[in-house]
C-alpha positions in Angstrom: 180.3 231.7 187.7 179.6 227.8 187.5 178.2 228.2 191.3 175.2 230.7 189.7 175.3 228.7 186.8 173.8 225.1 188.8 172.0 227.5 190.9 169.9 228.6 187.6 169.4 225.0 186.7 167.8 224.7 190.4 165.8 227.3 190.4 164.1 226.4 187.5 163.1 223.1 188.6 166.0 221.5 185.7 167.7 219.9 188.4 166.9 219.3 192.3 169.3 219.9 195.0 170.1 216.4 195.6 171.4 215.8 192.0 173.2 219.3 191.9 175.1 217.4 195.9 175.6 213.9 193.3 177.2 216.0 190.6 179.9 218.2 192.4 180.9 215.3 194.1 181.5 213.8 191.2 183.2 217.3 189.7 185.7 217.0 193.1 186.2 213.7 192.4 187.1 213.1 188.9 188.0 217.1 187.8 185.0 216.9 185.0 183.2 219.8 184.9 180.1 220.0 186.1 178.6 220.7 182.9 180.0 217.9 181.5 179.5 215.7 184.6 175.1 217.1 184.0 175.0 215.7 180.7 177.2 212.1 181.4 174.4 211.9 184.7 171.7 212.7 182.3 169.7 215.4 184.3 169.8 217.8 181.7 169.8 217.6 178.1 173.0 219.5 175.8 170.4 221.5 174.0 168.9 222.8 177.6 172.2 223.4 179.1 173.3 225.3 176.1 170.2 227.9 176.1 170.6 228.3 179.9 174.0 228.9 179.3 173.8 231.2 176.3 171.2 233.2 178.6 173.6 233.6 181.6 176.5 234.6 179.9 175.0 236.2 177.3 176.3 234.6 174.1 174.3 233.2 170.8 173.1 229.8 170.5 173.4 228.4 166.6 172.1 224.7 166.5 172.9 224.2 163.0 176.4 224.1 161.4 175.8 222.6 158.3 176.1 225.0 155.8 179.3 227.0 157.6 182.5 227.6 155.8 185.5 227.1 158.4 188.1 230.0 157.7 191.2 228.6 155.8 193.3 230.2 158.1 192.1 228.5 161.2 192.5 225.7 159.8 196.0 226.4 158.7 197.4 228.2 162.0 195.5 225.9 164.4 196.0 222.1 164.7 193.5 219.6 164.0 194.3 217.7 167.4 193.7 221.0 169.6 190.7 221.9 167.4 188.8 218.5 168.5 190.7 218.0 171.7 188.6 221.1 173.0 185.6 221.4 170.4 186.5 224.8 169.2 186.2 225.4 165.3 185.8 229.3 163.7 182.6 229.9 161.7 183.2 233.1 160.7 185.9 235.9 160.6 185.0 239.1 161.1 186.8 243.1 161.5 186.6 241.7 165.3 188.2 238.8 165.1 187.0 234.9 164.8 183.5 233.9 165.8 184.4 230.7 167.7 181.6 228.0 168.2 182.5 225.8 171.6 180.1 223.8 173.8 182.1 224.7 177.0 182.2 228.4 177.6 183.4 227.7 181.0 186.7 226.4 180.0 188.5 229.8 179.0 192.1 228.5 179.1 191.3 226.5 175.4 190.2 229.8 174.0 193.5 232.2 175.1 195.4 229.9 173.6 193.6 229.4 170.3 193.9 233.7 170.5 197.6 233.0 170.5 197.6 231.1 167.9 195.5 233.3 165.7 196.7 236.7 166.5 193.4 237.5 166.6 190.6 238.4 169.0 187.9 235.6 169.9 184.6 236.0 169.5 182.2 232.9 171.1 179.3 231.4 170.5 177.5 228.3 171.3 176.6 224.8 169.7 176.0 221.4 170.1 179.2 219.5 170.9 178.2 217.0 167.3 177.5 219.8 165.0 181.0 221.2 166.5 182.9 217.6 165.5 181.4 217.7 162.4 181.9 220.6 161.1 185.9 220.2 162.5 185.7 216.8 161.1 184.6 218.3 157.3 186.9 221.5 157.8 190.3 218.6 158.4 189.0 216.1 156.1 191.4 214.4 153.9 193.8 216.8 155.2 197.4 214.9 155.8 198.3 216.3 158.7 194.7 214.9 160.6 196.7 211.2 161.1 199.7 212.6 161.9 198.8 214.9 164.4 196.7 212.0 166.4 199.2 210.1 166.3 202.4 212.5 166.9 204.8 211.8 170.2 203.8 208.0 170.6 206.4 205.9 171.7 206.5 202.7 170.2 206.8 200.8 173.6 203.7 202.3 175.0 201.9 202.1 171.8 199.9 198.6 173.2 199.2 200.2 176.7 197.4 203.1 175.0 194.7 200.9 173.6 193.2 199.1 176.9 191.0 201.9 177.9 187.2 201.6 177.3 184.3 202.6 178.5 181.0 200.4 178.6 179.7 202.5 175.6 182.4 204.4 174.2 181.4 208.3 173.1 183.1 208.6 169.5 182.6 212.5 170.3 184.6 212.5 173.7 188.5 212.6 172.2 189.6 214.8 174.7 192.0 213.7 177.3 192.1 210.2 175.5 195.2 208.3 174.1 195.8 209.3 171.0 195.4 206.0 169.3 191.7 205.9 170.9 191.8 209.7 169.8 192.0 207.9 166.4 190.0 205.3 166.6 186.9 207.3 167.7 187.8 209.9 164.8 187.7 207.1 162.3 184.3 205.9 163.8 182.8 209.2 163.8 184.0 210.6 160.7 182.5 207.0 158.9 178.9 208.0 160.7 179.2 211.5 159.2 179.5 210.5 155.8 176.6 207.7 156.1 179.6 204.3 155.6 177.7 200.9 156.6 180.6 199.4 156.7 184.2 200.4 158.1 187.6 198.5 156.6 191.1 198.5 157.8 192.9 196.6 155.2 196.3 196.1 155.9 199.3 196.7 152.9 202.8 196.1 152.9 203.5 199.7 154.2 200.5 200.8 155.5 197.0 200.1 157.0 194.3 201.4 154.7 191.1 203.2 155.8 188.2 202.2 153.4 185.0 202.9 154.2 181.9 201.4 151.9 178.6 204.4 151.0 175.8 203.3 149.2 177.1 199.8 148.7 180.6 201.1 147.3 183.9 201.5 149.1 186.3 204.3 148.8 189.6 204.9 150.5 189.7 207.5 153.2 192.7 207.5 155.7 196.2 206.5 155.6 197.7 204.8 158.9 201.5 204.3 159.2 202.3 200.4 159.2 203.8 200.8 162.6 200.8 201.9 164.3 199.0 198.5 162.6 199.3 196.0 165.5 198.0 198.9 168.3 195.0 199.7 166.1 193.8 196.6 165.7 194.7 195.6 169.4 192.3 198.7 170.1 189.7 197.1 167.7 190.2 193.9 170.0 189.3 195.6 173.2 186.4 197.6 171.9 185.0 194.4 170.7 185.8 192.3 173.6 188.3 190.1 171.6 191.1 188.2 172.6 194.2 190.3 171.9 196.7 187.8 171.6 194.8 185.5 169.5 196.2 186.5 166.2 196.2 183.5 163.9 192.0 182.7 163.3 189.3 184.5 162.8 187.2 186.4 165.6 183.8 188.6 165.6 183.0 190.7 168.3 180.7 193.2 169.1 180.5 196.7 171.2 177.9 199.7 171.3 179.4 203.5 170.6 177.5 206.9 171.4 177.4 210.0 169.3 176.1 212.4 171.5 172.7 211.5 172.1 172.5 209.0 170.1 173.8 205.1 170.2 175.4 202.7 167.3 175.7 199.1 167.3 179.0 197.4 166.0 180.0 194.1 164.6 183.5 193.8 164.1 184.9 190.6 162.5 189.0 190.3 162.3 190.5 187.5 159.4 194.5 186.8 159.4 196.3 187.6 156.3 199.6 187.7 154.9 200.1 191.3 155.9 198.3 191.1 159.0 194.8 191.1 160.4 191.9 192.8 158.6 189.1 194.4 160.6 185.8 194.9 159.1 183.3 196.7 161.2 179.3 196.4 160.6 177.4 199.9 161.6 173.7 199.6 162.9 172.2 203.1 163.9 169.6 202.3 166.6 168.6 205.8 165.8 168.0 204.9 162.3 164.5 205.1 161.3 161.7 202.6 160.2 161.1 203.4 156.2 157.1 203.3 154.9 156.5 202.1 151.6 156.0 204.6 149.7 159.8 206.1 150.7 161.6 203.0 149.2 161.1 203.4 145.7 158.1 201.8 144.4 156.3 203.3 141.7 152.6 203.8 142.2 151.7 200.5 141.1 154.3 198.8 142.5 152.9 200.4 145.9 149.8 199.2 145.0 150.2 195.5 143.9 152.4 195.3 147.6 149.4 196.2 149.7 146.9 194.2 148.0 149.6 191.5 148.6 150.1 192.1 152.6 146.5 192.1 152.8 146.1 188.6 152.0 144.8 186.2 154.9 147.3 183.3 154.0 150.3 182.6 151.8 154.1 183.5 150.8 155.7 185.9 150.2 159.1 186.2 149.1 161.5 188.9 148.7 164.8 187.5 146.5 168.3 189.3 146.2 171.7 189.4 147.2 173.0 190.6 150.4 173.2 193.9 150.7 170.3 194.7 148.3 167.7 195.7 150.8 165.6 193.3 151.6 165.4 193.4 155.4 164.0 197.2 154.7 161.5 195.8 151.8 160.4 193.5 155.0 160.1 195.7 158.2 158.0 198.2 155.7 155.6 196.0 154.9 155.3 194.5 158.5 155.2 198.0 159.8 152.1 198.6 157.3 150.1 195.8 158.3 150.9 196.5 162.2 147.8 196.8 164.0 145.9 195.5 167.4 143.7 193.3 165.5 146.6 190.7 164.3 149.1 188.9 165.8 152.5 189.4 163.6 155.8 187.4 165.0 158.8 187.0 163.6 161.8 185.4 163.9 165.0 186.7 162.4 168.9 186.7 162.4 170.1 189.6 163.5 166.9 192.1 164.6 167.8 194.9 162.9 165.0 197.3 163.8 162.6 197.1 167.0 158.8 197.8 166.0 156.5 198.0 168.7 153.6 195.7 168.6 155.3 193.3 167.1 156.8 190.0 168.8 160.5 189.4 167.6 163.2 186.6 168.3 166.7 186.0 167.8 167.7 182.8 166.0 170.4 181.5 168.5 172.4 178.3 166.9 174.4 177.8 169.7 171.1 177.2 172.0 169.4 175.2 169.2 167.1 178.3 168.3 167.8 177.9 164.5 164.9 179.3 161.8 162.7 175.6 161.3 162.8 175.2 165.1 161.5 178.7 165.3 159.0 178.4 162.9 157.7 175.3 164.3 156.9 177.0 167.8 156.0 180.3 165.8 153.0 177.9 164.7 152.0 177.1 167.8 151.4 180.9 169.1 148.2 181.7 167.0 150.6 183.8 164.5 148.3 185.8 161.7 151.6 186.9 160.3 155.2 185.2 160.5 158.2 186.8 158.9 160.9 184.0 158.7 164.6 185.9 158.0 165.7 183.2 155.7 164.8 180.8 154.2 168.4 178.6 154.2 167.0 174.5 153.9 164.6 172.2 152.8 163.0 172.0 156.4 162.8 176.0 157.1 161.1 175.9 153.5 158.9 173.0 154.1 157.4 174.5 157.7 156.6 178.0 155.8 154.9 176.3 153.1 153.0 174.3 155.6 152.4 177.5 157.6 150.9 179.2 154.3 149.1 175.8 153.4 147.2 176.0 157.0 146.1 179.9 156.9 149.3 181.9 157.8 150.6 184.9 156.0 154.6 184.1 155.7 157.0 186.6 154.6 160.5 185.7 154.1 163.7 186.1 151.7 165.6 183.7 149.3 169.2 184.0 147.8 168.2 183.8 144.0 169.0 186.5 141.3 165.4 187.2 139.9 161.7 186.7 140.7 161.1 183.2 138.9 164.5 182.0 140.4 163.0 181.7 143.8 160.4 179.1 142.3 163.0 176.7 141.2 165.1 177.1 144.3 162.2 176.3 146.8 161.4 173.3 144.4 165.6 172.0 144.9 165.1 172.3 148.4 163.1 169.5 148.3 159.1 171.1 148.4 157.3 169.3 146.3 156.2 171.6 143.1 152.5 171.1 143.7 152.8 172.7 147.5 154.6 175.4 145.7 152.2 176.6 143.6 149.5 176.7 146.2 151.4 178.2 148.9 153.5 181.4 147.1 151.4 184.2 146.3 154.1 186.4 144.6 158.2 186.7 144.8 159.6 190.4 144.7 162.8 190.5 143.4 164.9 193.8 144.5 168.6 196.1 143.8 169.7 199.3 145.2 171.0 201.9 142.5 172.7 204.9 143.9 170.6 208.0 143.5 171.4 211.2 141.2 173.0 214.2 144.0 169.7 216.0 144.5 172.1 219.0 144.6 174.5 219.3 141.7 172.2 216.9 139.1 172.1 218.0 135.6 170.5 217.1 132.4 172.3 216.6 129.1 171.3 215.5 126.1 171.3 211.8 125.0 172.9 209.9 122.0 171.1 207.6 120.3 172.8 204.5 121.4 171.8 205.6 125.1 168.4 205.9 124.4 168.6 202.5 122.6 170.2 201.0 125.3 167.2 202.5 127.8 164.7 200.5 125.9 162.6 203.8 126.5 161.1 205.9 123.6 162.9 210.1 124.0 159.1 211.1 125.0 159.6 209.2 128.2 162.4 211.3 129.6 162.2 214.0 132.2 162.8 217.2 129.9 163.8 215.1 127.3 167.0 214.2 128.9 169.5 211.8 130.9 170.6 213.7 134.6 173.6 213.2 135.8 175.6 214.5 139.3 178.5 216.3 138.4 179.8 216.1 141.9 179.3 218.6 144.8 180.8 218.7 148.6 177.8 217.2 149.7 178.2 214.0 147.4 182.5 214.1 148.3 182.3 214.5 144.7 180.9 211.8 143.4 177.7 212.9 141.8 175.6 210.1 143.9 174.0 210.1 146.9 172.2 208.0 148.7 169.8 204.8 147.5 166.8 203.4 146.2 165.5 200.0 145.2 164.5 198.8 142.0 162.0 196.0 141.7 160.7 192.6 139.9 157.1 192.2 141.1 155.9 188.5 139.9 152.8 187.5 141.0 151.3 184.0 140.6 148.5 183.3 138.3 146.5 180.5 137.4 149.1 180.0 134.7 152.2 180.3 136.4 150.8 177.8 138.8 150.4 175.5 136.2 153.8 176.0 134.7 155.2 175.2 138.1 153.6 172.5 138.8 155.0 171.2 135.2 158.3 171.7 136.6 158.9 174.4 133.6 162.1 176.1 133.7 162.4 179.9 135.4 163.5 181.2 132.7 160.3 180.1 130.3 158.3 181.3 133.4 159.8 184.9 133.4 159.7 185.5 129.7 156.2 184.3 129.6 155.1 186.4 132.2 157.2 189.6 130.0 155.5 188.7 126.8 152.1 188.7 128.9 152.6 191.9 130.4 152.5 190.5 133.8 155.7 191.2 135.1 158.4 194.2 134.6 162.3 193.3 135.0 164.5 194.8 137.6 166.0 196.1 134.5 162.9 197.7 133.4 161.8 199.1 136.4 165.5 200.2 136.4 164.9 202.1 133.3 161.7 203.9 134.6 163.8 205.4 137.6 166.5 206.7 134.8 163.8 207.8 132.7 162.6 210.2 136.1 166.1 211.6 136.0 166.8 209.4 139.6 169.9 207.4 138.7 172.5 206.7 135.8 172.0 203.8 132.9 175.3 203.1 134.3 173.8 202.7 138.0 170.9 200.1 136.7 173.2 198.1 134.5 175.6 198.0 137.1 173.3 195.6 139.2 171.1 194.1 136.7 171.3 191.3 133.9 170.5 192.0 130.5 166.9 190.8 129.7 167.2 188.0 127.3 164.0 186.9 125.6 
């Protein structure tokens, strides 16, 4: 059956006859099947494989899981580690039986036993091996068993052994045939994916090792790991990250890269002693992940507007102000994305690279080879830039050489620690640029939040009190239906009534009078309210409010991450 199978692939031109002699030497060699052994090589793609397969053996193809309700009973008679150790999970069940998706037909042993264990007849069809692990990972999630299972027969003498295996670029999907602490580790890792976590934390307790992981800027417990398993997951951690193991008492980072099917993640991982042990943090950077425009991240039309008038200038600053985390980097690559053309030469210089856009020069800031943001920017100057983007802007010098830059004809985009728009005034003025440079240089400072969005699938609307609408600062006319929307939680937001983000904005732009004010040394907060009272600028707050108004987020989301406007 396989034999005819490869033969198909040959005969229509997928594969040649010396890749079909590379791959079953391979198959004799390491016992991975030859479909498998295709896919690892490359030569032909899952989705391919799959339709030639469903044609030969004659079985349906179903690309999308999503909206599948996995059976209670499978998931009650068959274990979670068998389930994901051969990529078998039931999508429907039927007077004949279960209708079982797989992504390796050939392997028929998995499926008499999963009969067994049903007392039922098996009915198979065909999908993609990541809409399989997800919809597994979504039928046993939060289930108490999934841990236990992983993790069930380990010795505690081998438990260190088990976590020195890894692969240049570990498959988060591939669990079969692994130790079952990797098993867990990759489970972890995909499951955090899945559920769109930036951020993954093993945060160890007295008697156990919590799972947290942090979506939409918030973090939520997931997993429970027994404490005894504690020193072989985070020795696991250590290898994946190319760490030294038995380095236990300072801090480390490392780094690795991790494949979910097609697709490839980068990872930070940073480990920190503490009383109870080391606590892993890991970073997660999609390379997949796409490249926002600006109208997708939540400006309102004039908003949009002002910004483009504002990346069209020839020469001058830019900044974009807020704390970590609050989307800045995305405000940036946007904007540089927009004015991306053959005509100008854009550069920038940043710490980490976080996206790769094509026409566009980018470098690393490297401290340990002296590459640091003001030595950058120096040589940045020196190769005919139209537009620089500078990361940061961390010291007096980095901000004296963009000032200079904007000053001499450059347009400089960069971003500033403060908490509002006016802030960034007074901080590049502390750094030591005199106020006079300030004011000619800065064209406008955008101040930015991200406020969880309303679940686009179980949002309602209910009427407001008074005090809310007082609180809103917004007149009743101004709401969508005349009411405040709400998530009341749904599967797709894990219950939580909020899912995913936007930004909220503080749009100041310098006039003739702001200059003035500046170069007076006046205080940020006299600059901001006069800018309010003249209708020049709108508060993150405000802005806030607009987006509540549109039945977007909760009052609660935009006071969560804004300061009450004092004036």
């Amino acid at each position: 059956m396989k034999l005819s199978l490869v033969q198909n692939l040959v005969s229509e031109g997928v594969l040649d006859e010396e890749q079909l002699a590379e791959c079953r030497g391979i198959e004799l060699n390491t016992g991975e099947p030859i479909d498998r052994v295709l896919q690892q090589k490359g030569y032909v793609s899952e989705s391919k494989l799959l339709e030639i397969l469903g044609r030969h053996l004659r079985l349906p193809v179903r690309e999308d899981l999503d909206s599948i309700e996995v059976p209670k009973e499978f998931t009650s008679k068959v274990p979670a580690q068998f389930a994901r150790t051969y990529n078998l999970i039931a999508v429907a069940k039927t007077n004949a039986g279960f209708e079982v998706a797989t992504c390796n037909p050939l392997e028929i042993h998995p499926m008499d036993d999963l009969a067994m264990m049903l007392s039922a007849n098996v009915v198979p069809l065909l999908a993609p091996r990541a809409r399989i692990t997800s919809l597994i990972n979504k039928a046993y999630q939060r289930s108490s068993t999934d841990v236990d299972e992983l993790l069930d027969g380990i010795e505690e003498d081998d438990m260190i052994s088990l976590t020195k295996v890894i692969d240049e670029s570990e498959d988060v999907l591939d669990i079969a045939n692994k130790p079952p602490i990797i098993k867990l580790m990759n489970t972890i890792l995909f499951e955090a994916l899945k559920i769109r976590a930036s951020d993954i934390h093993l945060q160890p307790y007295d008697e156990r090792l919590q799972v947290r992981y942090r979506i939409d800027g918030i973090l939520y417990d997931s997993k429970v790991i027994p404490k005894k398993f504690q020193d072989a997951i985070i020795s696991r951690v250590k290898v994946m990250g190319k760490m030294d193991i038995a380095e236990r008492r300072l801090p480390q980072d490392g780094r690795t890269t991790i494949k979910v099917g097609d697709g490839e993640v980068d990872v930070r991982i940073s480990s920190v002693p503490t009383s109870r042990g080391e606590r892993i943090v890991f970073r997660l950077l999609d390379k997949s992940a796409r490249l926002y425009k600006l109208q997708e991240i939540g400006l309102t039309d004039t908003n949009l507007s002002t910004i483009r008038k504002l990346i069209g200038y020839s020469h001058g600053i830019v900044l974009i102000t807020g704390p970590t985390g609050s989307g800045k980097t995305t405000t940036l690559y946007s904007a540089l994305a927009e004015i991306n053309s053959d005509e100008k030469n854009v550069i920038t210089i940043e710490d980490p690279i976080e996206y790769n856009i094509d026409g566009i020069s980018q470098i690393q800031v490297s401290n340990k080879k002296g590459l640091t943001f003001a030595s950058g920017l120096r040589s940045l100057m020196r190769q005919d830039p139209d537009v620089m983007m500078v990361g940061e802007i961390r010291d007096g010098e980095t901000a004296a050489i963009a000032v200079q830059a904007a000053n001499t004809g450059h347009l400089v985009f960069s971003t500033l620690h403060t908490n509002d728009s006016a802030g960034a005034i007074t901080r590049l003025i502390n750094l030591g640029v005199e106020p006079y440079l300030v004011a000619s240089a800065v064209i406008a400072v955008i101040a930015q939040r991200l406020v969880r969005l309303n679940c686009p699938y179980c949002k309602e609307g209910h009427e407001p009190t008074d005090a809310q609408i007082s609180e809103l600062g917004l007149p009743r006319s101004a709401l969508l239906e005349g009411k405040l929307w709400r998530g009341k939680g749904c599967e797709n937001c894990l219950g939580r009534g909020l899912f995913d983000r936007t930004a909220i904005y503080e749009i100041l732009v310098l006039d003739e009078l702001m200059r003035d004010q500046i170069i007076e040394r006046t205080s940020a907060s006299v600059m901001k309210q006069s800018a309010v009272q003249r209708g020049h600028l709108l508060t993150l707050r405000m802005d806030g409010a607009r987006k509540v108004a549109a039945g977007q987020t909760t009052t609660e989301e935009v006071f969560r991450v804004t300061q009450l406007d004092v004036f």
